[in-house]
C-alpha angles and dihedrals in degrees: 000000000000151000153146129236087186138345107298103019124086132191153194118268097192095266115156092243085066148072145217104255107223110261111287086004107125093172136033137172120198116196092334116181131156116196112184125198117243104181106298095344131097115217117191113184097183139000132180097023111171112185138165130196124182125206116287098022126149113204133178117205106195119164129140116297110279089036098117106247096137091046095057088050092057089049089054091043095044095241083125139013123239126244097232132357135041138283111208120186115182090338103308118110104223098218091074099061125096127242095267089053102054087039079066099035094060094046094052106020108050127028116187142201120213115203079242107055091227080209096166111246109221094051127071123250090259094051091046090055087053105052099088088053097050083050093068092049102265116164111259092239098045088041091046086054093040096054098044085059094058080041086057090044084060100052091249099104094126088045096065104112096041119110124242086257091052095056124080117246085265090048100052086048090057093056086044087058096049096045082056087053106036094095090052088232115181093235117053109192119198126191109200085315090182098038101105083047137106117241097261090040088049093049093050092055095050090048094052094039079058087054099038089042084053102038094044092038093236124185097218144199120179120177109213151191095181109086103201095051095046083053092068099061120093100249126016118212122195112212108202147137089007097306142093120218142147126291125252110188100252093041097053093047083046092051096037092064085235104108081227120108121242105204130067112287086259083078089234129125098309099242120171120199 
């Protein structure tokens, strides 16, 4: 079944649905594919997909619009179910929990962070931070404290009682972030998080997801268009033609849609220490 070392990390209890995760490895896909149907067609963006990912990674997914990149995010995040293949975190397969379980899993596990913030309009920064917390039942007070202090961790503390419309599009990023985080889970999973930004506001979220990612001690994924950000994960994956591999320098700026290469200048897997 399912359990919890700690807020935020599940793992395996030697269940028979589940199944040992390889020493370090959070996060595993076995066979993974998604097909979707358009009218009378059958459109498949990926199949097979095998990925690992340890514990502390930081790994950037770029690959050409339609690709399925966020696809493959909500599979990972249990937003959708695949089609074929398996989805493992800590040892538990996720297909074998029940609803309740993935609800949870889903509220402590996994935070995630959408290229729109979705803040929600008519409630101040501080209270959406708060709202996955009060989701799992948290006491409003508790959840309210709670919640200034991740809006500290941002750099928006004296932003706490303004409204989403009252936020600039990096703002409104940065309460996005800490809502993700609110509920300290051990994957954060970002979709294009600064596509919607400017170059210098882009910059500052990608900057402050690197800190977050080291001070928290994060395992990441973040799927990208922009190039020199992707570069600065540890690993960089090209989704493409149906298929997820390592990146080479010329192949990720190809897929990323920059004209900048993504590896490292050797043209290998573009690994980062």
């Amino acid at each position: 079944m399912y359990r919890h070392e700690r807020p935020g990390v599940a793992v395996a209890d030697g269940s028979p649905q589940g199944e040992a995760a390889e020493p370090g490895e959070l996060l595993r896909t076995q066979g993974l594919s998604k097909t979707f149907r358009s009218g009378s067609e059958r459109v498949t963006p990926f199949e097979g997909i095998d990925l690992s990912i340890r514990r502390g990674e930081m790994v950037a997914i770029v690959g050409p619009s339609g690709a399925g990149k966020s696809t493959l995010l909500h599979l990972l995040a249990s937003l959708d179910t695949p089609t074929n293949g398996e989805v493992y975190f800590a040892g538990s397969l996720l297909r074998s929990l029940s609803e309740p379980e993935l609800a949870e899993y889903r509220n402590r596990s996994v935070g995630f962070v959408w290229q729109r913030h979705h803040l929600l309009p008519d409630f101040t920064a501080v209270e959406n931070v708060a709202m996955p917390l009060l989701v799992r039942g948290e006491p409003l007070g508790q959840a309210l404290q709670t919640a200034r202090e991740w809006l500290g961790e941002v750099g928006l503390g004296a932003r706490e009682k303004h409204r989403a419309g009252e936020l600039s599009g990096g703002e409104q990023q940065r309460v996005a972030i800490a809502r993700a985080l609110v509920n300290r889970p051990a994957l954060l999973l970002a979709d294009e998080p600064t596509g919607d930004l400017d170059e210098r506001s882009a910059e500052s979220i990608f900057e402050l997801m690197q800190r977050l990612h080291r001070s928290h001690s994060l395992t990441t994924i973040v799927a990208t268009h922009n190039g020199s950000l992707a570069r600065r994960a540890n690993r960089v994956l090209v989704l493409e033609h149906g298929k997820l591999s390592p990146a080479s320098g010329s192949v990720a700026g190809t897929a990323a849609g920059t004209g900048e290469p993504v590896g490292k200048e050797s043209g290998n897997i573009g690994e980062r220490g």
